[in-house]
C-alpha positions as CSV (number, residue, x, y, z in Angstrom):
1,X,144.0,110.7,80.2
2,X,142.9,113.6,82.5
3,X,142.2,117.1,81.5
4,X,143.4,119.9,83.7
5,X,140.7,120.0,85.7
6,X,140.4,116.1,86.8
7,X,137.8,115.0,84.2
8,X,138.8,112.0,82.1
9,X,139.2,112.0,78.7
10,X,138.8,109.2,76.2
11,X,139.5,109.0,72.6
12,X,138.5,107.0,69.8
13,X,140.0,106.6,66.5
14,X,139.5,110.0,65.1
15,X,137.7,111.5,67.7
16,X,138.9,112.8,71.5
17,X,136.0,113.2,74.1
18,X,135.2,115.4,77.2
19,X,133.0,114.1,79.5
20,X,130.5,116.7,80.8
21,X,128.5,116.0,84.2
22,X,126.2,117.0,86.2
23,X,124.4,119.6,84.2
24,X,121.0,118.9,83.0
25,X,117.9,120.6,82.4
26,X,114.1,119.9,81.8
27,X,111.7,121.6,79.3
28,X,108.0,121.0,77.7
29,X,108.6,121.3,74.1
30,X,105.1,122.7,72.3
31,X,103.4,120.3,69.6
32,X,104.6,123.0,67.0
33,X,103.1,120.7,64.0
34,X,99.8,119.7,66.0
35,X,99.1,116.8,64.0
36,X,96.8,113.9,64.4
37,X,97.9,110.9,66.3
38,X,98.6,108.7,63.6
39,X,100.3,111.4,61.5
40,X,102.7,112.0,64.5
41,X,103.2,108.6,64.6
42,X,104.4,107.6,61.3
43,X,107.2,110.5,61.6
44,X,108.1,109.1,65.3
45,X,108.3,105.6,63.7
46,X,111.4,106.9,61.5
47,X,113.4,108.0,63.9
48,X,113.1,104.7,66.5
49,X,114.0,103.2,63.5
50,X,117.1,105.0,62.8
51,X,118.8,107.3,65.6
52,X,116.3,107.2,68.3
53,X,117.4,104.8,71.6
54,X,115.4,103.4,74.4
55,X,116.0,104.7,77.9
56,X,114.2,103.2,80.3
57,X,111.3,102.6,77.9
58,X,111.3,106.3,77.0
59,X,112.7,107.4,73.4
60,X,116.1,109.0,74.1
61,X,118.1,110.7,71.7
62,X,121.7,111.9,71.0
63,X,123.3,114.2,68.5
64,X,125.8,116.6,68.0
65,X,123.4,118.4,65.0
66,X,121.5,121.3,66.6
67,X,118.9,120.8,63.9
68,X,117.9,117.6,64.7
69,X,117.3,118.2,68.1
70,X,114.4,120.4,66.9
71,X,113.3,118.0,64.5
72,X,113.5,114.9,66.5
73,X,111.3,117.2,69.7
74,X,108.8,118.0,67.7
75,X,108.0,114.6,67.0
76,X,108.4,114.2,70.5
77,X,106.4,116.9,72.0
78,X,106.0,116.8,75.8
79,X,108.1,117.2,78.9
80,X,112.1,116.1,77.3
81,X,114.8,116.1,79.7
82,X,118.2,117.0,78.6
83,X,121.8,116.8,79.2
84,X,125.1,117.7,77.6
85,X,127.0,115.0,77.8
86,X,130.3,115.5,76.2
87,X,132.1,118.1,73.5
88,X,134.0,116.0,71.0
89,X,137.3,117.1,69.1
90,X,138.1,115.9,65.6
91,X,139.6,117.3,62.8
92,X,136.4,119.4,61.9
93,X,136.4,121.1,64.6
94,X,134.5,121.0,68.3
95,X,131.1,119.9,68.9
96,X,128.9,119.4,71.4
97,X,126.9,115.8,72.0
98,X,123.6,116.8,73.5
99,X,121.3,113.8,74.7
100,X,117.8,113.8,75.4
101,X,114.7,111.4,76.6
102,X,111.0,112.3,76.1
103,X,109.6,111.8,79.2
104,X,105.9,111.9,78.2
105,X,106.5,109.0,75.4
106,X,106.9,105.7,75.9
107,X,108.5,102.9,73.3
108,X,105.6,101.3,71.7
109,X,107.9,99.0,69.2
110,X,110.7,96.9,68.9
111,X,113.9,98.4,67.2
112,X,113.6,95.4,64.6
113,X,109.4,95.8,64.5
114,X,110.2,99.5,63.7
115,X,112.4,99.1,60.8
116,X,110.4,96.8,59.6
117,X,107.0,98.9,59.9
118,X,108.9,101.4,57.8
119,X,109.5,99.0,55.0
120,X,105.8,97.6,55.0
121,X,104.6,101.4,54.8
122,X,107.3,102.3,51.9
123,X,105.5,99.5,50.1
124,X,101.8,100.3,50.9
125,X,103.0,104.1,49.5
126,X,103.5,105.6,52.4
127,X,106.9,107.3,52.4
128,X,106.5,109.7,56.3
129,X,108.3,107.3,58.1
130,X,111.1,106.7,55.5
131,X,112.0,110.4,54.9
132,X,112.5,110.1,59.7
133,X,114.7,107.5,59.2
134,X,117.0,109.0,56.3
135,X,116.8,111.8,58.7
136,X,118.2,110.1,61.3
137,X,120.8,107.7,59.8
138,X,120.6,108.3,56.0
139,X,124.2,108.6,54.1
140,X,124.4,112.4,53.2
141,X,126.0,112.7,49.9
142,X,125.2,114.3,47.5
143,X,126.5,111.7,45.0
144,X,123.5,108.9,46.3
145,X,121.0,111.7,46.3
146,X,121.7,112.7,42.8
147,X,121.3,109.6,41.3
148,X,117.8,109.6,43.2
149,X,118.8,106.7,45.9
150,X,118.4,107.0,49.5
151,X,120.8,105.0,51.5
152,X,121.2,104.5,55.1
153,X,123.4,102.9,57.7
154,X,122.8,100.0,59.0
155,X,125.0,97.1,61.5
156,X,124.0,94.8,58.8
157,X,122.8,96.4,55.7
158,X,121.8,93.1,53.5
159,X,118.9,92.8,55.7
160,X,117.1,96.1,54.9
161,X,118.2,96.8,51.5
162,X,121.0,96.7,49.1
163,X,124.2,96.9,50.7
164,X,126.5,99.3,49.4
165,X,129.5,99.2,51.4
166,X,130.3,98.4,54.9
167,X,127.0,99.5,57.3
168,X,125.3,101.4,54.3
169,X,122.7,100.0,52.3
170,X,120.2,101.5,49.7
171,X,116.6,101.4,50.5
172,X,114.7,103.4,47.8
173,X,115.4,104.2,44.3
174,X,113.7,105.7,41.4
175,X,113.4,109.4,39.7
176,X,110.1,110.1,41.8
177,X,111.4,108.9,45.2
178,X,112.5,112.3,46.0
179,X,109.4,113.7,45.0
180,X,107.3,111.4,46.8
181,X,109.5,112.0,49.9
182,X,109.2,116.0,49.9
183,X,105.7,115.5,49.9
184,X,105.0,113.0,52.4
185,X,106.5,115.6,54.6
186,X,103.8,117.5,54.8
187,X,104.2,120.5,57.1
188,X,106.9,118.5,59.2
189,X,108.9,119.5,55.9
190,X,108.5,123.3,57.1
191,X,111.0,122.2,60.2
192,X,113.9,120.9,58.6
193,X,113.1,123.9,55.9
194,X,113.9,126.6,58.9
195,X,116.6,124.5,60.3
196,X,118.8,125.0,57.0
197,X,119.2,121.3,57.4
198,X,121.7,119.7,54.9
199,X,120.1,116.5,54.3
200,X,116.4,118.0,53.7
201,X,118.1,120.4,51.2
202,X,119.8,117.5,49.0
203,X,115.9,116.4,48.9
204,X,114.6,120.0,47.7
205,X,117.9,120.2,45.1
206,X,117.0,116.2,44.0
207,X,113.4,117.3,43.2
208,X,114.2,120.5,41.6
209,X,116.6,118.9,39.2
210,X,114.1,116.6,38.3
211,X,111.6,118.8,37.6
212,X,114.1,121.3,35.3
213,X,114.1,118.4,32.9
214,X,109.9,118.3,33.5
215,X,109.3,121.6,32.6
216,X,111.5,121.6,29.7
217,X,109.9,118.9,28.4
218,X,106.2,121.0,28.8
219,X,107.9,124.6,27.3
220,X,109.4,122.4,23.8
221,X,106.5,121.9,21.8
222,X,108.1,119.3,19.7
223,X,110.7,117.2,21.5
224,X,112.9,115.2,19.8
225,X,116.0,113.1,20.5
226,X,119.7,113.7,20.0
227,X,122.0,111.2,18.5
228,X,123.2,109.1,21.7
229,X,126.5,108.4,20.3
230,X,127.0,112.3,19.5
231,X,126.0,113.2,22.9
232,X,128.6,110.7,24.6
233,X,131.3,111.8,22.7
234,X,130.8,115.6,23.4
235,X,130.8,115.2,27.3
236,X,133.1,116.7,29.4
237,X,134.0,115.6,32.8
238,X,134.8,117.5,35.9
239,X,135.7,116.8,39.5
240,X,132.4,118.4,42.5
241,X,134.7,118.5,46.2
242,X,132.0,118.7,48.0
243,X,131.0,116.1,49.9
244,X,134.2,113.9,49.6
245,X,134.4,114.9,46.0
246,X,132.5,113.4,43.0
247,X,132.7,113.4,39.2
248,X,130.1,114.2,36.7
249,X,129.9,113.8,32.9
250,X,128.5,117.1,31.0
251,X,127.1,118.5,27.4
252,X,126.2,121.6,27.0
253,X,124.1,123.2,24.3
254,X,122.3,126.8,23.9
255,X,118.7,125.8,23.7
256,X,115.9,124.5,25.7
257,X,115.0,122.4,22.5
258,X,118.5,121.0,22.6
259,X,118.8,120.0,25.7
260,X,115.8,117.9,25.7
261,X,116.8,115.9,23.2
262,X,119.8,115.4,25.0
263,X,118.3,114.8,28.2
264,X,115.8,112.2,26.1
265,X,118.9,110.2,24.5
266,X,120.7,109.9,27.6
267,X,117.6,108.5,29.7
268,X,117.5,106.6,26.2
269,X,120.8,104.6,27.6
270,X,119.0,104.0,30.7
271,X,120.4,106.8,32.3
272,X,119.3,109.8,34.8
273,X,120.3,113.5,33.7
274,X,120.2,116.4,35.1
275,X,119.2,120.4,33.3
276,X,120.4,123.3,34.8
277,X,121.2,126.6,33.0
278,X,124.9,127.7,33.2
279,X,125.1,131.0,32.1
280,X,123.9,131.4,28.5
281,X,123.8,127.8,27.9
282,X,122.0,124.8,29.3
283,X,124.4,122.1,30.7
284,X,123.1,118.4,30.6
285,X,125.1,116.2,33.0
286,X,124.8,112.8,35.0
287,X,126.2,111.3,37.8
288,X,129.2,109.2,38.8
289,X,126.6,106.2,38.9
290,X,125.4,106.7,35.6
291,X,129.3,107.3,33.8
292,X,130.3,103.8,35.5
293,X,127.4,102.5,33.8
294,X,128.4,103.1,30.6
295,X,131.3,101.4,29.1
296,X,132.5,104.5,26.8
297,X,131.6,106.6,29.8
298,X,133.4,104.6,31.8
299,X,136.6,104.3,29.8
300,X,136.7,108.0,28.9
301,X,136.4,108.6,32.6
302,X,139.5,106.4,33.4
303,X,141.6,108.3,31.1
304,X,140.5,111.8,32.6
305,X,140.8,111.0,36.2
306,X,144.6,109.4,35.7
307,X,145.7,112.2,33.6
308,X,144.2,114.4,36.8
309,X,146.0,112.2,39.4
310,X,149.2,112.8,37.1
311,X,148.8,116.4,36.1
312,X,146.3,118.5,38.1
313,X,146.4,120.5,41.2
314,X,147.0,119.1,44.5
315,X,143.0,119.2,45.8
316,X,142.2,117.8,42.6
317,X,144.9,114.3,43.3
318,X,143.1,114.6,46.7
319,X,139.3,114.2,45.0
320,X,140.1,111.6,42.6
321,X,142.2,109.7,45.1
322,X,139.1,109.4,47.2
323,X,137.0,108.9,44.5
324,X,139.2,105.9,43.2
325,X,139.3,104.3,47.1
326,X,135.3,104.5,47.0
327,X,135.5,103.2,43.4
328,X,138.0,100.4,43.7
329,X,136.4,98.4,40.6
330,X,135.7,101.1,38.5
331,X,137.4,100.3,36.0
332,X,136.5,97.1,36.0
333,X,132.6,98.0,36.4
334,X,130.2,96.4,33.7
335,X,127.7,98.3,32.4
């Protein structure tokens, strides 16, 4: 179809497109983290792995995130030229799709010899190049994040990790994985700080959380464990929007002695929980992962998100109807 003015439009299947031509513009972008070769390269080996193109041998880039053009440049520094090359409409809103190449790079890897490069260096320890790529095309939500797992799309997922869904696969797991991701940032962790960008604060909120339980652990002088059973029983659940909406499973107790030994008889049953203080009280909760992984979890879970779909308000039908179509074994889930 044709807009007003002449220019063709094109839609897809949720989005509509605008064409923009002939407007373009060249800059030198500083090397704001003035790092050594090697360093750089380990954070541009993240993004060729991920987002990043090839234009004409050149790394090229497109987004509609105004903090990533910032963070992909600065691994890019040099002489970048840049065009906008079409404003998108969708039911969020407008945005803008800006692409750019980095004329004083060239491609020094293969798409395939990148991703694989970033695996080899996960394994050796080296996590720079992994925390790039999540960057780029990591699965934002909060619900992965939380359950320390870093997923990321992928055409075919089973090849890099384990697949999830269709194009998403997990790549890295583990209670320290956020940790050891914050820190292999280095001061390239400063940009994404400034920017306010989204998917480097799940990363802050992921380590933060797991230090709460850390330095509980250090201020009780004599930890102990609560009764599991006891714990599992007293949980209550409650439906998180954001992000698509989620569910989490919580216990709540007045101490910091208490909820350490909570915290230790859930991680007990193999699971990963979270301390925060909520209000007067400390609340101890886990994860959607976690409740499918235990059966009385599980069950319990069942019976609060039908009664919701029957009973509650209209957003909260809305969350546990897309929490059920992401779930669709749930309750057939073995723990």
């Amino acid at each position: 179809m044709f807009a007003p003015d002449g220019t063709w439009m094109y839609a897809t299947k949720n989005i509509m497109r605008v064409p923009i031509r002939r407007v373009s513009a060249s800059a030198r972008f500083p090397d704001v983290l003035k790092l050594p070769r090697q360093r750089l390269e380990m954070i541009q080996m993240g993004w060729w792995a991920s987002d990043e193109g090839n234009e004409r041998g050149r790394p090229f880039m497109a987004t509609t995130q105004p903090w990533q053009v910032f963070a992909w440049a600065a691994a890019r520094p040099g002489e970048i030229y840049m065009f906008p090359a079409s404003v998108n409409l969708t039911r969020q809103g407008v945005s803008v799709t800006l692409s750019m190449v980095a004329r004083s790079w060239r491609q020094q890897w293969r798409k395939e010899e990148a991703i694989s490069m970033v695996f080899t260096c996960l394994r050796q320890g080296e996590l720079a190049p992994l925390l790039t790529m999540w960057l780029g095309d990591g699965k934002a939500r909060w619900g992965r994040i939380g359950r320390f797992e870093i997923a990321v799309a992928a055409k075919e997922p089973w090849k890099i990790g384990r697949a999830t869904g269709d194009y998403e696969a997990v790549i890295a797991k583990g209670h320290d994985v956020s940790m050891r991701l914050a820190e292999a940032a280095g001061p390239y962790g400063m940009l994404p700080d400034l920017l306010k960008c989204h998917k480097w604060n799940y990363i802050k909120e992921a380590v933060a959380r797991k230090r709460s339980v850390d330095i509980l652990r250090e201020a009780v002088k004599n930890p102990r464990s609560e009764d599991p059973d006891r714990v599992l029983v007293s949980m209550k659940f409650s439906l998180v929007s954001g992000n698509g909406g989620t569910l989490i499973a919580a216990y709540y107790v007045n101490t910091a002695e208490e909820a350490v030994a909570a915290a230790n008889a859930l991680e007990a049953l193999g699971m990963r929980p979270n301390v925060v203080k909520s209000n007067m009280k400390y609340m101890i909760y886990v994860g959607l992962g976690d409740i499918k992984k235990n059966k009385q979890l599980r069950e319990a879970a069942m019976r609060f998100l039908m009664e919701k779909m029957r009973s509650g308000t209209p957003r909260e039908r809305e969350i546990v109807r897309k929490i059920i179509e992401r779930n669709p074994d749930f309750s057939n889930d073995q723990p």
